[in-house]
GUROBA-512312 format. One record per residue (C-alpha): residue number from 0; x, y, z. Coordinates in steps of 0.1 Angstrom, whole numbers, plus 5000, padded with zeros to 4 digits. Layout:
// GUROBA-512312
PT   n   px   py   pz
PT NUM    X    Y    Z
...
//
This chain:
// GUROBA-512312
PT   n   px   py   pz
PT   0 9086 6102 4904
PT   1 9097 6120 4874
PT   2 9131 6119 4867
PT   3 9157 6141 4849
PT   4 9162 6128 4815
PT   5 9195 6134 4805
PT   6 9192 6137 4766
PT   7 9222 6164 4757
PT   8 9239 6166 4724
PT   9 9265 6189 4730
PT  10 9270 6195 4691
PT  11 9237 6211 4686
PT  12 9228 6246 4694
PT  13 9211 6259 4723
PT  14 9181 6275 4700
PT  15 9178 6243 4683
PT  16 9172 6220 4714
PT  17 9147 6248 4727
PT  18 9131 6244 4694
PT  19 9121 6205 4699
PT  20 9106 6213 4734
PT  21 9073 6211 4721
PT  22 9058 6228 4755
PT  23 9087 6256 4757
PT  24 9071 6290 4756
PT  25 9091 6316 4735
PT  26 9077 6341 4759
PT  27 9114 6348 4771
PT  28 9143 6357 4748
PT  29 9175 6365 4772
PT  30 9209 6371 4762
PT  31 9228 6349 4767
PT  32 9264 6354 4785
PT  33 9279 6328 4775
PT  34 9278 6301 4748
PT  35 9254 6275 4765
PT  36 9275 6239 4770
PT  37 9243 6218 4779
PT  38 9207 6214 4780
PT  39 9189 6188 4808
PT  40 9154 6188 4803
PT  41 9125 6168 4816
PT  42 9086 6178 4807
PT  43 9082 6198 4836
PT  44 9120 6216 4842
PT  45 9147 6227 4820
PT  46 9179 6230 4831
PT  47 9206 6251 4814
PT  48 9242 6252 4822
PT  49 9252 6285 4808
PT  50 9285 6294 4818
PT  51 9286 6301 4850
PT  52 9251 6306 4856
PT  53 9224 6276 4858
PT  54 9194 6287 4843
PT  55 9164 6267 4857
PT  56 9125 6273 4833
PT  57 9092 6259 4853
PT  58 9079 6247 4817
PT  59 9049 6230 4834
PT  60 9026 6250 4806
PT  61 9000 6269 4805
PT  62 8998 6274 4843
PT  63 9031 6262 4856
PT  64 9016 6246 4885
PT  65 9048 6227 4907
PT  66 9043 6195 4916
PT  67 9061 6177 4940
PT  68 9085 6156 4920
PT  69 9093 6189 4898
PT  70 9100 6205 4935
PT  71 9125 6177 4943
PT  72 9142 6174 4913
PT  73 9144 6215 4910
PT  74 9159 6208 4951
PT  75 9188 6188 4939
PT  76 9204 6206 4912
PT  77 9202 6240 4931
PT  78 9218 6223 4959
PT  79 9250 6208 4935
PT  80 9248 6240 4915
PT  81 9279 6255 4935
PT  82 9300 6226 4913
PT  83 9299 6244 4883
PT  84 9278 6276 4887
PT  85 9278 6311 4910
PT  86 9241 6319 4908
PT  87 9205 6301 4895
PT  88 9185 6323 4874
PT  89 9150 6309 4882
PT  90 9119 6318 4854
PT  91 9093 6305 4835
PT  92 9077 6293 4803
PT  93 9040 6305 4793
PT  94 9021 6338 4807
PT  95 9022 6327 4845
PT  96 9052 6323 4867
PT  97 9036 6296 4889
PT  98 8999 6290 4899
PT  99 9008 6267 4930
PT 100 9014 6233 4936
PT 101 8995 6201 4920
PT 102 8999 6167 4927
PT 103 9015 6145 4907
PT 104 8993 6124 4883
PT 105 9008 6093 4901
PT 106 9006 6105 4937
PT 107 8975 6084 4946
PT 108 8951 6097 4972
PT 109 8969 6115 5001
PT 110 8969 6092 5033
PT 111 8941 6098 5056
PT 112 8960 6098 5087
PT 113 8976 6131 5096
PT 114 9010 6113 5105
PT 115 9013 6092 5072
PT 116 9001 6125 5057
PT 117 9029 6148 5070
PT 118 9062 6135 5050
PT 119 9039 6140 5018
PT 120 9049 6175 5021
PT 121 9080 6172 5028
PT 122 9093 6178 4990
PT 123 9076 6214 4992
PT 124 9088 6224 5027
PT 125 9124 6210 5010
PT 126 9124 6229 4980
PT 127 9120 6264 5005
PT 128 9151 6243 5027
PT 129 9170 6237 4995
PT 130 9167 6277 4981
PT 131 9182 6287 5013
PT 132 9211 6262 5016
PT 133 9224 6263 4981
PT 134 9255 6279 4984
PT 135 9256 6302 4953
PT 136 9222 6327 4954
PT 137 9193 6321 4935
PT 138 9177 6345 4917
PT 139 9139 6345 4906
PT 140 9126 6361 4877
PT 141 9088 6366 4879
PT 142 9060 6371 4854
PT 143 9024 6369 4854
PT 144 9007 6356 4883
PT 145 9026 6344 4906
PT 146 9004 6321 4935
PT 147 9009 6300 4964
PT 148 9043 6281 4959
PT 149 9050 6306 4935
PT 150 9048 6333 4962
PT 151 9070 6315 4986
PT 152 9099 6308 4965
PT 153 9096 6342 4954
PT 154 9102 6350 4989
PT 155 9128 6331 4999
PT 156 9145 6335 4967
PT 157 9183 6358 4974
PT 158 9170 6380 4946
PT 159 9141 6385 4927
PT 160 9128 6408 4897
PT 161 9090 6412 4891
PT 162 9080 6425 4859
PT 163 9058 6451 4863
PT 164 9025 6436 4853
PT 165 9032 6405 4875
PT 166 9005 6398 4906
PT 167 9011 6380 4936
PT 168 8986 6356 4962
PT 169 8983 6331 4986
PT 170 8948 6316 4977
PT 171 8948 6283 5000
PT 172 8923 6296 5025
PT 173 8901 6302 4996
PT 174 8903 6261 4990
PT 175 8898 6252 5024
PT 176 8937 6251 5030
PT 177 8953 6257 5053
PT 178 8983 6279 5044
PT 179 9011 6267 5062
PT 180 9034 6257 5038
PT 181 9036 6293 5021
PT 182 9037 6308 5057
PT 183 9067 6288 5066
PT 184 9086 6308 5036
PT 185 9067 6341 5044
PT 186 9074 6343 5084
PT 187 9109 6359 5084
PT 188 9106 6376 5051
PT 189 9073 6398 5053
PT 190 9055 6415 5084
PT 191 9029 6400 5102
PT 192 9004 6422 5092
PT 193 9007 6417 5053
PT 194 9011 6377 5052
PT 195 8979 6374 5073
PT 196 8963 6401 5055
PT 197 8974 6380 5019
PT 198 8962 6348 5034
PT 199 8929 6359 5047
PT 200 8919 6378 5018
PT 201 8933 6356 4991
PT 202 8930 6391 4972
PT 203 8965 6393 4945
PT 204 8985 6420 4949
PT 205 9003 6440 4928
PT 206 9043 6442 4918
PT 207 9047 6475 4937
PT 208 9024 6466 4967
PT 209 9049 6433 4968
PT 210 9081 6452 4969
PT 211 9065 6474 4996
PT 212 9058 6438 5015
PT 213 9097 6431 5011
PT 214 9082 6401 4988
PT 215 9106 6409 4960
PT 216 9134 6431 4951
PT 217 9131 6451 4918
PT 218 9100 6460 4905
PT 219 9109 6462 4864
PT 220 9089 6478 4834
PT 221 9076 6445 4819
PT 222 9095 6457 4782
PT 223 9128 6460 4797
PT 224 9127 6429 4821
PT 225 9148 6411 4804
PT 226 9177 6432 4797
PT 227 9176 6446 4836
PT 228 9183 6407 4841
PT 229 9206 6401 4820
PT 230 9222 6434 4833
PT 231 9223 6420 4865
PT 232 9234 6385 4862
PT 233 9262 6397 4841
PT 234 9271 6419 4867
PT 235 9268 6391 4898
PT 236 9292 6368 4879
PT 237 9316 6389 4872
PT 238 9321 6394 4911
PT 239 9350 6374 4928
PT 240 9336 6344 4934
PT 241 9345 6341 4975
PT 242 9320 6372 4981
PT 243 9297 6354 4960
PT 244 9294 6330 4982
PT 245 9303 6348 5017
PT 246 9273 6373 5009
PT 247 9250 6340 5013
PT 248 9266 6323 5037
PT 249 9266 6352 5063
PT 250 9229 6360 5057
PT 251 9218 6324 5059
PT 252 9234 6320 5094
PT 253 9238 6353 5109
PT 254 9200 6359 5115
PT 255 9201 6327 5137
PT 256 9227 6343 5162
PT 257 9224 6362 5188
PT 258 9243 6396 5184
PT 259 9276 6382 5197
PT 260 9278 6356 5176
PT 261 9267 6378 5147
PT 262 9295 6402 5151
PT 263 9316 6375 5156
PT 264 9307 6356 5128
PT 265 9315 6385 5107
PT 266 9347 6396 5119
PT 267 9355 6360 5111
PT 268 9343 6358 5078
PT 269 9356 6393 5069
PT 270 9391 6381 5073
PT 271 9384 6348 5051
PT 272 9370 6364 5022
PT 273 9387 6394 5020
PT 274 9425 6374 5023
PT 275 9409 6352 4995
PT 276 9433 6349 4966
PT 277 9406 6357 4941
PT 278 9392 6388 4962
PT 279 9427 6407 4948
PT 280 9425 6396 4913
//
């Protein structure tokens, strides 16, 4: 399993420590908010804590396939990232957001019996878990083709922003796949009609045909992507941080309620963030 290596000089720039990443694309130039106070990186993931926002780069170049130890490892710091951040801002390196998932080059053979087989998915179906349980949202940036896992995280991602020229697919059936795993992220976000239609076909979809789906939230002219971001995420932080976080909480649990305990959860959480100390700063 790949693993996090923590190699963070703190007295060096963040351009400079991008610069000796020798597989980062320079495809994406944000602002940056804040003065960035550490770099993680591993071959595969970059982690950047940038104020109060964790920036997280599949740099899995050129195709930014996911493997399953990149899924894990992306899993655990969105789940801690309430510690120190309010949001994950979720993009890529080179052309592609993500082409799907590979195995790992150490993986071995998948086990030939279906349940030994089962848990080796387990760090896919987590990452989907993980997105939805981290406490502070997560918010996806996507460019270039976006397929498979790519399309699931996409959708259930709190927020996400496709550039304009980015294309969307589930292309499992086409292998011979079956296309659960995507399906499990696209069942409550998309109707019934367009996920089987996507999975069927395998056919890629546009960024306006996706936002039609309810697969993303803003479609974005590819030249002014990153500044609508940045726009954006400066915005989100600067909200107090309780409705940060209440805004996430009640969506995540609300849906599973019946209406009773909807209302009622509400009510309840109305009075708790809005008597919040920081809601009247």
């Amino acid at each position: 399993m790949m693993r996090f290596h923590r190699t963070v000089s703190r007295s060096m720039s963040c351009l400079s420590v991008l610069a000796t990443s020798k597989r980062l694309s320079t495809k994406r130039q944000t602002k940056r908010l804040r003065n960035p106070r550490e770099i993680i990186m591993s071959d595969d993931i970059l982690l950047e804590q940038d104020g109060r926002i964790l920036r997280a780069t599949f740099n899995r170049t050129p195709d930014n396939g996911v493997s399953d130890s990149m899924a894990r490892d992306f899993s655990a710091a969105i789940l801690s990232a309430h510690e120190n951040s309010d949001m994950v801002l979720l993009s890529s390196a080179g052309p592609d957001f993500c082409t799907g998932r590979v195995r790992d080059a150490d993986a071995g053979p998948p086990s030939p019996e279906a349940y030994s087989r089962r848990p080796e998915y387990d760090a896919i179906f987590g990452c989907y878990r993980a997105i939805k349980d981290a406490q502070v949202p997560v918010v996806t940036v996507i460019e270039g083709r976006c397929m498979g896992f790519g399309t699931a995280v996409t959708a259930v991602s709190d927020v996400s922003f496709a550039s304009s020229t980015a294309t969307f697919n589930i292309p499992e059936v086409g292998h011979n796949v079956m296309p659960t795993m995507v399906m499990s992220a696209l069942y409550d976000r998309m109707n019934r009609n367009a996920i089987l239609w996507m999975a069927y076909s395998t056919d890629f979809i546009d960024a306006e045909r996706a936002l039609n789906y309810g697969l993303v939230s803003q479609v974005v002219d590819a030249g002014k992507l990153d500044a609508e971001v940045d726009r954006f995420c400066e915005l989100l932080v600067s909200r107090p941080r309780p409705a940060i976080l209440g805004l996430k909480e009640y969506l995540r649990v609300a849906p599973r309620m019946d209406q009773q305990g909807a209302l009622d959860y509400a009510r309840s959480i109305h009075s708790m963030v809005n008597t919040a100390a920081a809601m009247k700063e």
